[in-house]
N, C-alpha and C positions, 0 to 999 in steps of 0.2 A: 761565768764571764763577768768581771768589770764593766759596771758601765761607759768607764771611759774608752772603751776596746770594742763596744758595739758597735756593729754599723749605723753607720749617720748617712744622711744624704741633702745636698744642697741641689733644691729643682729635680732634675732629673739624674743628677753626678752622685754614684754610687759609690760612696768611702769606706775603708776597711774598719775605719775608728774613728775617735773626735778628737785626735792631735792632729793641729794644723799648724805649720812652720810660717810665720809669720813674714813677710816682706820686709828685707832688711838692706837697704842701701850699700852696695858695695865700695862705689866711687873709682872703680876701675876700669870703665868701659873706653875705647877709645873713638871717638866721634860718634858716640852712641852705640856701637859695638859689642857684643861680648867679647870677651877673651880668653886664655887657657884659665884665668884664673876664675871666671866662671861656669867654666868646664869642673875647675877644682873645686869650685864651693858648691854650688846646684848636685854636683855628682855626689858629694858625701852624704850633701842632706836627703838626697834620693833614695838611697841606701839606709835613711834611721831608723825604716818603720812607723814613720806619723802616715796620715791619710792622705794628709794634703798639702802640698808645695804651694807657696805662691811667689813666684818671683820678685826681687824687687821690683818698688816704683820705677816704673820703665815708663819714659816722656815722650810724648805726642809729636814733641816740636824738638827744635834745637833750644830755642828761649826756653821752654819748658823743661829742662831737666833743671835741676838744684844745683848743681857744679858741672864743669866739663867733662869729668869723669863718669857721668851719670849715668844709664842705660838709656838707651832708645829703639823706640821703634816706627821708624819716620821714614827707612830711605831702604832701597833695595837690600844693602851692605848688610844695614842695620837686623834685617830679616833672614838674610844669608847666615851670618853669625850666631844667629841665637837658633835658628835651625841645625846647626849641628852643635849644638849643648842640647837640646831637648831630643833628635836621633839618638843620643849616647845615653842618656835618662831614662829614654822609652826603652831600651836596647835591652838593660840589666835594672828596671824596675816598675813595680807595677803602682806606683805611689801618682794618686790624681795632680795635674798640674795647671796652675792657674796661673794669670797674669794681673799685674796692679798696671792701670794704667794711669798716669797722673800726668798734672801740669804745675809747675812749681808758682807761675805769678809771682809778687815780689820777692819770695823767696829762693827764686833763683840767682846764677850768676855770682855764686857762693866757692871758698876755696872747700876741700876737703876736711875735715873733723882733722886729720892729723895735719893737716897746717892751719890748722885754726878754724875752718871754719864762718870766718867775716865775708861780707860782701866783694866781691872784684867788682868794682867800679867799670861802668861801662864802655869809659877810654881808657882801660887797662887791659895790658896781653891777655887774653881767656877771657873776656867779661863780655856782658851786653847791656844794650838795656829792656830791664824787666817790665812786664805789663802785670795788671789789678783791676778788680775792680773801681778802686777811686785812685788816684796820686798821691796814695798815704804811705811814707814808708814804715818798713816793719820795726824800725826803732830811730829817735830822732838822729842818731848820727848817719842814716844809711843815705844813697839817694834814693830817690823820687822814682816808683816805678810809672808809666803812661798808663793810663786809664784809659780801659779798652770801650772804644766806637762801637758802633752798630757792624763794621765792618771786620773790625778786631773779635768781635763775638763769635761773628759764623766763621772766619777761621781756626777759632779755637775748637770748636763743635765738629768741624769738618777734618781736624788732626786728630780727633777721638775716632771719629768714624774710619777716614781710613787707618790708625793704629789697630782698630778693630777687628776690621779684615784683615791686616796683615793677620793679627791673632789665631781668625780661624784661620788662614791658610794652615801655621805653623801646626794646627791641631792643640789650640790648649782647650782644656776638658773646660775652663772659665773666664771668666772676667770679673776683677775687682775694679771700681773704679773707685779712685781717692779722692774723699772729700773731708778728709781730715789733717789733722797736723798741720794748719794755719798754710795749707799749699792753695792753687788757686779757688778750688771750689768751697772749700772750706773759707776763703780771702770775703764770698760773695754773700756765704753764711752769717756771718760775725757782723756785728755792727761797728767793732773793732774798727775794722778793715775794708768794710762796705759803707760809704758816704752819699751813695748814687740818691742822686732824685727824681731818677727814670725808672718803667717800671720793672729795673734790678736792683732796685734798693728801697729801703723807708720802711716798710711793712714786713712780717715774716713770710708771708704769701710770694711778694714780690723779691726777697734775697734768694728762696729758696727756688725760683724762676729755673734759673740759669744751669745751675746743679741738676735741674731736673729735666731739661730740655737738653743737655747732655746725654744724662742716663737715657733718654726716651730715643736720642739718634743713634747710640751706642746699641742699646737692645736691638732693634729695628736693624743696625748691621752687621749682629753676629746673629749664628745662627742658631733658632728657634731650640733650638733639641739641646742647648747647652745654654749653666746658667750663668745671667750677669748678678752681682749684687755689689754694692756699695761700704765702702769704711767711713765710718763718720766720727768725728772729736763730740763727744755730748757733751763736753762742759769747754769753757775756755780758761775755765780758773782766774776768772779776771769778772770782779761785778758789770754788769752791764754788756755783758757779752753773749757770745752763744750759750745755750743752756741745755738742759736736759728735754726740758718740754719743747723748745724748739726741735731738738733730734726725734723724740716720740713722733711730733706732726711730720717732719719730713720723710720717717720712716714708711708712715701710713701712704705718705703719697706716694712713694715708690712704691711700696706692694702694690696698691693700684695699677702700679704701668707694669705690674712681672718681675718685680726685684725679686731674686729668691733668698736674701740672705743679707743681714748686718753684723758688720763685721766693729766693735763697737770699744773705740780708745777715748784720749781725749787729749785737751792739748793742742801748744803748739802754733796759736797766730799771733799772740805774743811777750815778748818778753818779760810783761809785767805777769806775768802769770804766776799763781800760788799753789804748786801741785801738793797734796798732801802726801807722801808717798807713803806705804807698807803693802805687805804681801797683800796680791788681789784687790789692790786700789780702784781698780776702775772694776773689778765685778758687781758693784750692785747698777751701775749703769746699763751693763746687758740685762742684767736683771729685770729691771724696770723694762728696759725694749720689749723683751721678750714675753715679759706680763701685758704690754700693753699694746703690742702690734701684735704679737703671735707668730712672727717668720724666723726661721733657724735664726740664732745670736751664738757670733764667736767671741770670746769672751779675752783680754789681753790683759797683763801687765801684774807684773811680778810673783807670776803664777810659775813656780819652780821647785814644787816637791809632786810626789805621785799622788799621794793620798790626799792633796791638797787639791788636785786637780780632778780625783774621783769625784770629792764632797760637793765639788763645783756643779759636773753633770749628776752627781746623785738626788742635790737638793734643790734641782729646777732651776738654777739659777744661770744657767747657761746650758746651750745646744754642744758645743765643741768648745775644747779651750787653744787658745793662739798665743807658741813661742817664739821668742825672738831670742834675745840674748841666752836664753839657758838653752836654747838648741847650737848655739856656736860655743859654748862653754863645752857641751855635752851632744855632741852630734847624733849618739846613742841612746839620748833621754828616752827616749818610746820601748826599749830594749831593757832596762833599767827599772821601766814604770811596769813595762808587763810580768817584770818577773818580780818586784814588790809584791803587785796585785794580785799572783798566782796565775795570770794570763800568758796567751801565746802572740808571738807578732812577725811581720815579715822581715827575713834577712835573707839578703845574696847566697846560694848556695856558698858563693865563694870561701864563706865566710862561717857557714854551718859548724865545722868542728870545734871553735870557739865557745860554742854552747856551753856555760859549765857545769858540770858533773850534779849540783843542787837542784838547776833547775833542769829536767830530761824533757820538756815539754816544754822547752820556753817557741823555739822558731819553728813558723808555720810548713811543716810538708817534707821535714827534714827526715832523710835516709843516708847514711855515709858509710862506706867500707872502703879496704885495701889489702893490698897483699901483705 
């Protein structure tokens, strides 16, 4: 066996292996909704043979999605919807499924990536306006998101918790909650984007407050026997911003309150930011996590060859590795990797005679005859 094909396990959630399909923004939803074409995307990737699904960033609130399109999980409809995408999942596969639950903060109220992408203005059809931590917009042309009150907080905390419960109702085996990619929690992190001189800003004690008083309503309302843990940006590629060692501490505090797990990118509160890119850019960041807290680290970004992704879990440098774009390039990546590695992995019987003739042992449990 590969070590990337071992079983892994996040808390108490039992995985077949350490490919995890990364949360990848659809922009399709309709009033928070799913749709057939979430049916379409979630069902393929169900079907790859990674261990672990995590839905897109799915928002708390209406304000809190990133564009109108975004997912939700806020209102009856919203839970209706995505209960029959995960009936059809559960139906024809056995691949763990998780939820990202997120709040965009100034970052929302955005068109989609294929229209660009910019701000919609708050007195414009589809837009609103955004809350933050402080009244800083995310780039000087944008507006001014409101800087959320004492008031504005415990609503923000109180749309996690019941996104939460909706969650377990639906039965998902987790919960991610996003504190990365310059979205709100991440907004509270950064100094960037955090100006406050109450005590949710100023100090790293005090940004990492709010973030953490989140995750501690959120555990507290799902349930015990399944795990939450967190994504967080370790760096913000901008001097004077979030860092590494800030992630390391807040990591700590969350295992403290039950995190089982960091999920570990970077990126993304602002503009000015200097990403260095190449293969497994952000892996020494898990790296570091996971030397220095000790809780499972899923490891991301531009991790897209098999043997690249063994050396990853072979040489301690990460728990699981997490695909995003080379899983919608390659819906079959895990398929592909096991049969690289000389491993076996899960596929739809549907799908069994496909197996080809080189590899006799690639999919797991596979018996086929006919007349």
């Amino acid at each position: 066996m590969s070590r990337l094909f071992e079983p892994f396990s996040i808390g108490a959630l039992r995985l077949s292996n350490r490919i995890v399909i990364a949360p990848m923004c659809q922009y399709s939803a309709e009033e928070g909704s799913a749709t057939d074409w979430h049916m379409i995307h979630l069902g393929s990737l169900s079907v790859s043979g990674a261990g672990l699904l995590i839905v897109e960033a799915t928002a708390v609130s209406p304000e809190g999605r990133i564009s109108p399109g975004d997912l939700g999980l806020y209102s009856d409809a919203n839970e209706a919807a995505l209960q029959r995408v995960l009936q059809a999942v559960r139906k024809y596969s056995p691949i763990g499924m998780a939820v990202q639950l997120a709040h965009a903060g100034r970052k929302g109220s955005s068109r989609a990536p294929w229209d660009g992408g910019l701000q919609i203005r708050s007195g414009e059809p589809n837009g609103w306006e955004t809350v933050a931590p402080s009244a800083v917009p995310h780039s000087d042309s944008e507006e001014a998101p409101r800087a959320l009150d004492r008031a504005g907080l415990d609503k923000v905390r109180d749309d996690f918790v019941a996104a939460a419960r909706r969650a377990a109702r639906l039965g998902f085996d987790g919960i991610e909650i996003h504190m990365a990619h310059g979205y709100l929690l991440h907004q509270f992190l950064s100094p960037l984007a955090n100006h406050r001189d109450d005590a949710y800003g100023g100090s790293l004690d005090n940004r990492m407050r709010f973030p953490i008083e989140v995750f501690d309503a959120v555990r507290a309302a799902f349930p015990a026997d399944r795990p939450v843990w967190a994504r967080i940006s370790a760096t913000d590629w901008v001097p004077g911003g979030w860092d590494i060692e800030g992630t390391v501490a807040l990591s700590k505090a969350l295992e403290a309150r039950g995190c089982a797990a960091i999920h570990v990118t970077t990126g993304g509160v602002s503009p000015q930011q200097a990403i260095k890119l190449g293969p497994g850019y952000q892996v020494p960041y898990a790296q570091r996590v996971k030397a220095e807290v000790g809780l499972p680290t899923l490891a991301v970004g531009l991790i897209t060859e098999a043997r690249q992704a063994e050396a990853i879990i072979a040489n301690g440098e990460a728990d699981a590795v997490s695909l995003a774009r080379a899983m919608l390039y390659d819906p079959r990546w895990p398929w592909h990797a096991a049969a690289e590695l000389g491993d076996r992995v899960f596929a739809p019987k549907q799908y069994w005679r496909c197996q080809p003739r080189q590899h006799k042992d690639l999919f797991e449990g596979l018996t086929f005859g006919q007349r």
